[in-house]
C-alpha positions as CSV (number, residue, x, y, z in Angstrom):
1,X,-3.4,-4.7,-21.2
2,X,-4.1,-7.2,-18.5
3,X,-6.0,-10.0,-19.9
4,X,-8.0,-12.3,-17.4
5,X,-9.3,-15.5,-18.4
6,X,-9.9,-19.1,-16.2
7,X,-6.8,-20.0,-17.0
8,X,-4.9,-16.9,-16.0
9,X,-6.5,-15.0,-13.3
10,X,-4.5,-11.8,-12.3
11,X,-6.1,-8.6,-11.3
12,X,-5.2,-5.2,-12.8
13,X,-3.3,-3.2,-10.3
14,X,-5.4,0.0,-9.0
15,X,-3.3,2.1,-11.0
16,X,-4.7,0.1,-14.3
17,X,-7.8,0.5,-13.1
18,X,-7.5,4.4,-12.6
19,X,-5.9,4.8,-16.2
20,X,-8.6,2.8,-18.1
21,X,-11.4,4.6,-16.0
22,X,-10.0,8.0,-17.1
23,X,-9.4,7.4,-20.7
24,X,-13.4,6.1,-21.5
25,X,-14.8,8.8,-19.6
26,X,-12.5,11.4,-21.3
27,X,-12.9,9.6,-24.7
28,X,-16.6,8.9,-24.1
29,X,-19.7,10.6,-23.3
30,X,-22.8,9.8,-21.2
31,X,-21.7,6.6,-19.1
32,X,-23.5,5.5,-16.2
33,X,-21.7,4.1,-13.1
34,X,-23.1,0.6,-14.4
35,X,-22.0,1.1,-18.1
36,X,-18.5,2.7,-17.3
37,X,-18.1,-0.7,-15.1
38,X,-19.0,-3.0,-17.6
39,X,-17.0,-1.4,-20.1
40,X,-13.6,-1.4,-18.2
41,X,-14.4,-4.9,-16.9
42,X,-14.9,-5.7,-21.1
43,X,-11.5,-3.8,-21.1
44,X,-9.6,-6.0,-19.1
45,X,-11.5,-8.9,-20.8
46,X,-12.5,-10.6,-18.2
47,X,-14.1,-13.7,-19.0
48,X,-15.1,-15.6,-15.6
49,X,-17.9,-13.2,-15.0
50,X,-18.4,-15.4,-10.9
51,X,-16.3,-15.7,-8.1
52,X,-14.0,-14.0,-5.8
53,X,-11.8,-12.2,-8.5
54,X,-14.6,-10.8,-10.9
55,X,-16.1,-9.6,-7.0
56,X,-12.3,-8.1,-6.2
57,X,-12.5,-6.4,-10.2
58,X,-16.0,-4.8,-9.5
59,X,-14.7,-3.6,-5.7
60,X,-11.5,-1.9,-7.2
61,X,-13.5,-0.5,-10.2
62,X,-16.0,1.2,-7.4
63,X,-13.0,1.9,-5.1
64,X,-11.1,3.9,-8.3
65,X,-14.7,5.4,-8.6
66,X,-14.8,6.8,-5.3
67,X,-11.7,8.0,-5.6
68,X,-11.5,10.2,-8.3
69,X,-14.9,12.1,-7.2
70,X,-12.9,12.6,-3.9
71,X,-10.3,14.6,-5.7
72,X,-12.9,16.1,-7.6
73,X,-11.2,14.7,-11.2
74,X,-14.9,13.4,-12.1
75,X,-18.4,14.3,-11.2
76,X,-21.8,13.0,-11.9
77,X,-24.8,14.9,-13.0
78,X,-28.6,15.1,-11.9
79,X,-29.0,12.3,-14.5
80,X,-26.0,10.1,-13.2
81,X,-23.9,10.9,-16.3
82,X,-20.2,10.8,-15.8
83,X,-17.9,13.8,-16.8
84,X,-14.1,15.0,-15.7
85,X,-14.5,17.9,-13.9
86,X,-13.1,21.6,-15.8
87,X,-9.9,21.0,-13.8
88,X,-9.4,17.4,-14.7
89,X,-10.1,18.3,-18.5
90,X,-7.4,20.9,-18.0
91,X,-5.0,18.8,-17.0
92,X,-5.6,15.9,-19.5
93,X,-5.6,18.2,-22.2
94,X,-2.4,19.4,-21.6
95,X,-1.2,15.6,-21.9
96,X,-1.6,15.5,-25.8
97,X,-4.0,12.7,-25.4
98,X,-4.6,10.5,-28.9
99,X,-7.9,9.2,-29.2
100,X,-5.9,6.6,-31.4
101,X,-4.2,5.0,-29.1
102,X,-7.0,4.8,-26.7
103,X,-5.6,1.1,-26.2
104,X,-2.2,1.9,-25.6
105,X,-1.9,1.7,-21.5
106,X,1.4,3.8,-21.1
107,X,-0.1,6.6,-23.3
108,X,-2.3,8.0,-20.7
109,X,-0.3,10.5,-18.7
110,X,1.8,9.7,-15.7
111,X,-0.1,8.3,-12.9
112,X,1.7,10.5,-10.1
113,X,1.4,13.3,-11.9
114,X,-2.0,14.3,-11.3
115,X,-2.3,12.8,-8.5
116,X,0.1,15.2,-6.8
117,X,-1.8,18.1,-9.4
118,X,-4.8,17.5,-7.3
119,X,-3.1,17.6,-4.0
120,X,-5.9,15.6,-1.8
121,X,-5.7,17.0,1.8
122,X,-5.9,13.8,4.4
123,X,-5.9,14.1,8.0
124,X,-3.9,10.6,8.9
125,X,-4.9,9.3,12.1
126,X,-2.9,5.8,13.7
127,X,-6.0,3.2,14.8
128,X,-4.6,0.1,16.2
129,X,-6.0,-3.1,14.5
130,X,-7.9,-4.1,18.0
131,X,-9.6,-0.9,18.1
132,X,-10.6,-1.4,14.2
133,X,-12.6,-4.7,15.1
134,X,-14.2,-2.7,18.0
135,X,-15.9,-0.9,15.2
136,X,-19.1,-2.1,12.7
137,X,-17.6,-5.5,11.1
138,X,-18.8,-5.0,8.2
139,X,-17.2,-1.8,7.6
140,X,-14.0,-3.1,8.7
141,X,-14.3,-5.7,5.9
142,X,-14.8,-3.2,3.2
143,X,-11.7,-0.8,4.5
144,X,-9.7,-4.3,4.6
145,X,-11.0,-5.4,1.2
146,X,-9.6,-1.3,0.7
147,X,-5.7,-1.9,0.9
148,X,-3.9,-2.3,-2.5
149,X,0.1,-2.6,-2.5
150,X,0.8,-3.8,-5.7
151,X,4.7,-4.0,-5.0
152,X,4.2,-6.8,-3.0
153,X,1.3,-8.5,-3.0
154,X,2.2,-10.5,0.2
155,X,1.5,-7.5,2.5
156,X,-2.0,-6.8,0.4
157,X,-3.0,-10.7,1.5
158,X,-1.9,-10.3,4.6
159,X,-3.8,-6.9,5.3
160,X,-6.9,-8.4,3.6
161,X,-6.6,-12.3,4.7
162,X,-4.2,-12.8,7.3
163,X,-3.9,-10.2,10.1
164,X,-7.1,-11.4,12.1
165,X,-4.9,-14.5,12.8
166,X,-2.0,-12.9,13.3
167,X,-3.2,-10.9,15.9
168,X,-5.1,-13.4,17.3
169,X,-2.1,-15.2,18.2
170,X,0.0,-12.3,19.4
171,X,2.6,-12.8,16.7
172,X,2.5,-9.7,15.5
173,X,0.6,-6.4,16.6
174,X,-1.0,-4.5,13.5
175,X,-1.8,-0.8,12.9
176,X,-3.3,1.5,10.6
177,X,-3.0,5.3,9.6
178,X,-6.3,6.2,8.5
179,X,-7.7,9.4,7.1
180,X,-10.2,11.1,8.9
181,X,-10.9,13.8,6.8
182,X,-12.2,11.6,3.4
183,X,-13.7,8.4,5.3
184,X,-17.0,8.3,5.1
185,X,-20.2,5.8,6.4
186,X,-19.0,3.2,4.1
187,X,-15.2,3.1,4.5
188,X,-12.1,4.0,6.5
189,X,-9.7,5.0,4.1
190,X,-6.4,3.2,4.7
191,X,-3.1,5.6,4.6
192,X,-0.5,2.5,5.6
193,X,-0.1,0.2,7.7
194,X,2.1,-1.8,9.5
195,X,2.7,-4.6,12.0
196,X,5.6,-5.1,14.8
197,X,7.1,-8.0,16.7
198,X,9.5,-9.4,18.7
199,X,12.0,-11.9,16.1
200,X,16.2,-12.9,17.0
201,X,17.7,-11.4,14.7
202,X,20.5,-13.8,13.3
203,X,23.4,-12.9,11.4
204,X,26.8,-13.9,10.3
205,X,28.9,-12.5,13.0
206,X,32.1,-11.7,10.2
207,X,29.5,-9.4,8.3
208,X,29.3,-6.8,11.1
209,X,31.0,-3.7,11.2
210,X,33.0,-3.2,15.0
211,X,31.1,0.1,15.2
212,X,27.7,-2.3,14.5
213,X,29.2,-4.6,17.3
214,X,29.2,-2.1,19.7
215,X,26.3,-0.1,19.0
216,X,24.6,-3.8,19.3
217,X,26.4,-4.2,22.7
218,X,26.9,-8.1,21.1
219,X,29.4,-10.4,22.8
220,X,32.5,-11.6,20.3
221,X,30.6,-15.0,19.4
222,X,27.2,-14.0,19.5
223,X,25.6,-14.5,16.3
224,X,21.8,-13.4,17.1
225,X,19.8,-10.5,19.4
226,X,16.7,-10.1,20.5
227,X,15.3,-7.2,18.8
228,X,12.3,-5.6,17.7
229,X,11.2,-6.4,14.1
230,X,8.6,-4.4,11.3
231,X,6.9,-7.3,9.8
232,X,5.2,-6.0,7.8
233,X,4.9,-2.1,6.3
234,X,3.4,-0.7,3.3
235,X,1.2,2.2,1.9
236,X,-2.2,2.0,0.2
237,X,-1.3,2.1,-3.5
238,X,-5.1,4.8,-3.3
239,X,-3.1,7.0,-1.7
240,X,0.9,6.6,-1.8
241,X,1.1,9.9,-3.3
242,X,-0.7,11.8,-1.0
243,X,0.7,10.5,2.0
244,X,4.4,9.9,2.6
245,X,5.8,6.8,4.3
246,X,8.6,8.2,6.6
247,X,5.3,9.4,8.8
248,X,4.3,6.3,8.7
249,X,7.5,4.6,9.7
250,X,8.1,7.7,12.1
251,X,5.0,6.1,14.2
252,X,6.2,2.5,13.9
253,X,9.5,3.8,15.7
254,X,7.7,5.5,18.2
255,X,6.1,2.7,19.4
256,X,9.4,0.7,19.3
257,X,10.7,3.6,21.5
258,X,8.1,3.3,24.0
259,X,8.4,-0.4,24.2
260,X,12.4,0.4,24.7
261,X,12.0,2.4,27.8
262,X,9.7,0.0,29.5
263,X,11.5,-3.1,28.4
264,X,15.1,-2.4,26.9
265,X,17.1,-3.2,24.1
266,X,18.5,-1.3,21.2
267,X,17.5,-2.1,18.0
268,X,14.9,-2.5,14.9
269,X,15.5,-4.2,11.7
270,X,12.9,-5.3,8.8
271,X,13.4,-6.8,5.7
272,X,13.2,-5.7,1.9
273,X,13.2,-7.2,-1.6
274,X,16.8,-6.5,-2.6
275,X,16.0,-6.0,-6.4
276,X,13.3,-3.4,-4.7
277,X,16.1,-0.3,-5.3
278,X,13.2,2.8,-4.2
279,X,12.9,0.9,-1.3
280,X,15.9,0.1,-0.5
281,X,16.7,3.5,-0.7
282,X,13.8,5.1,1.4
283,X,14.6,3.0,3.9
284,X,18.6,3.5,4.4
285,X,17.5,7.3,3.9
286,X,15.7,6.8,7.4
287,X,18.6,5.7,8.9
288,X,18.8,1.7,8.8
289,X,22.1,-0.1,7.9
290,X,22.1,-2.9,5.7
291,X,23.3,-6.2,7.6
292,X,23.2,-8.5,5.1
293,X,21.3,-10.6,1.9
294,X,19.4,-14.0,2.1
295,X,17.3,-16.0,-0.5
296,X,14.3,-17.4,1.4
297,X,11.7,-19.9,1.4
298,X,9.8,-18.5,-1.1
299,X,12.4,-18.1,-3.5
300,X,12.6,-14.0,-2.8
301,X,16.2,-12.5,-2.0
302,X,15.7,-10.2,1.1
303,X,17.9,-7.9,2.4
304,X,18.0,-7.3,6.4
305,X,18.2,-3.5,7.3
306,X,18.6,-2.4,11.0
307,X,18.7,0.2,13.0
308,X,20.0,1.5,16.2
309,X,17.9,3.1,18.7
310,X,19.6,5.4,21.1
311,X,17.5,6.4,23.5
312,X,19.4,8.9,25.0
């Protein structure tokens, strides 16, 4: 269990959140949105009950919430009473739940797993972060204040925190996939997102393949091109099994396309953890190469991936 105190404050990821809502409603009977929310807030024992992070913990809670009646796993009643619906009950009873080890996190069944039982239908639309803020503020907030990616952390702060200023600047140009189908009055719904730049990509010259030379059109001594760069990339942890990210990066690549007809050049690279094997992997299944391996400023060995674009 995630414990939170004043002198540790780290919030329970979204899957946490989803687990521990499941297991009192389906242990439990007649909880109130108010009651289920202070109960999994006592879960997590929270004990600064002010602030930004108790505000974050009570957003996530309603966001989890939310969720869950949008796949139809829960349901309230005419008296506001909180059940898992016939098909949820199904499905968790075929887990061999143990009311025993209510406490024991990794009992509940496997997150993905029903998740991809319910199958949510989304209708992903791409929204570009200028045509976001064109739209009520304070519903951009809340779909900001949305995005969980609790594989790194850095693009959830950057999504929620960073990326007015980013933009603002022109260091980087932002986008969404959204869903169109589940958003409602309150909230956009946030698919992925990612953000694209222009960076010199610098590299040891002796680590390069000749068929990467060539397909790079590099010089003998050059050691750096002018490329196009993914900043930033990730999918909302509320929907990363309903929505797959080779769309997503199929869109990012699109616009790298179009930019390479009207501008030139020949390639895209990013960056990745490189103890992060899954995404290592998705991304090489796609097509990009890795270069090579750097620790960086903040102390996190990244490996450079790139790709080349043949426009032909």
């Amino acid at each position: 269990m995630v414990i939170l105190s004043k002198l540790k404050i780290e919030l329970p990821c979204f899957e946490d959140v989803v687990s521990q809502m499941i297991k009192n409603i389906y242990f439990c009977e007649k909880y109130t949105y108010p009651n289920l929310e202070m109960k999994i807030i006592n879960d997590f024992r929270f004990a600064n009950k002010q602030g930004n992070k108790f505000l974050e913990l009570k957003n996530e809670i309603y966001l989890v919430f939310k969720y869950l009646k949008m796949i139809q796993f829960i349901y309230t009643n005419s008296d506001d009473l909180i059940y898992i619906s016939l098909e949820g009950s199904k499905f968790l009873n075929e887990q061999s739940l143990d009311k025993d080890k209510i406490e024991d996190i990794k009992q509940l069944v496997k997150i993905k797993d029903y998740f991809n039982y319910f199958n949510l239908e989304v209708d992903p639309i791409l929204v570009s972060y200028k045509q976001l803020m064109q739209i009520n503020k304070e519903k951009v907030e809340k779909t900001l204040k949305s995005f969980y990616c609790s594989k790194d952390l850095d693009i959830q702060n950057f999504v929620r925190n960073k990326i007015d200023k980013f933009d603002d600047k022109s260091i980087c140009r932002a986008y969404f996939m959204l869903d169109q189908k589940n958003s409602d009055d309150e909230i956009f719904y946030i698919l992925g997102f990612y953000a694209l730049s222009l960076k010199t990509l610098e590299f040891d010259p002796n680590k390069l393949t000749d068929k990467q030379r060539e397909d790079m059109n590099l010089l003998r001594d050059s050691d750096s091109i002018s490329s196009y760069f993914i900043a930033q990339f990730g999918k909302n942890d509320m929907f990363k099994y309903n929505f797959y990210g080779n769309k997503l990066l199929d869109e990012a690549v699109n616009i790298i396309y179009t930019c390479i007809e009207k501008l030139g050049g020949t390639i895209v690279w990013l960056e990745a953890n490189k103890n992060a094997e899954p995404v290592l992997k998705f991304y090489k299944e796609y097509g990009f190469t890795e270069i090579q391996s750097e620790l960086q400023d903040d102390e996190v060995e990244r490996t450079q991936l790139m790709k080349y674009l043949n426009t032909l």
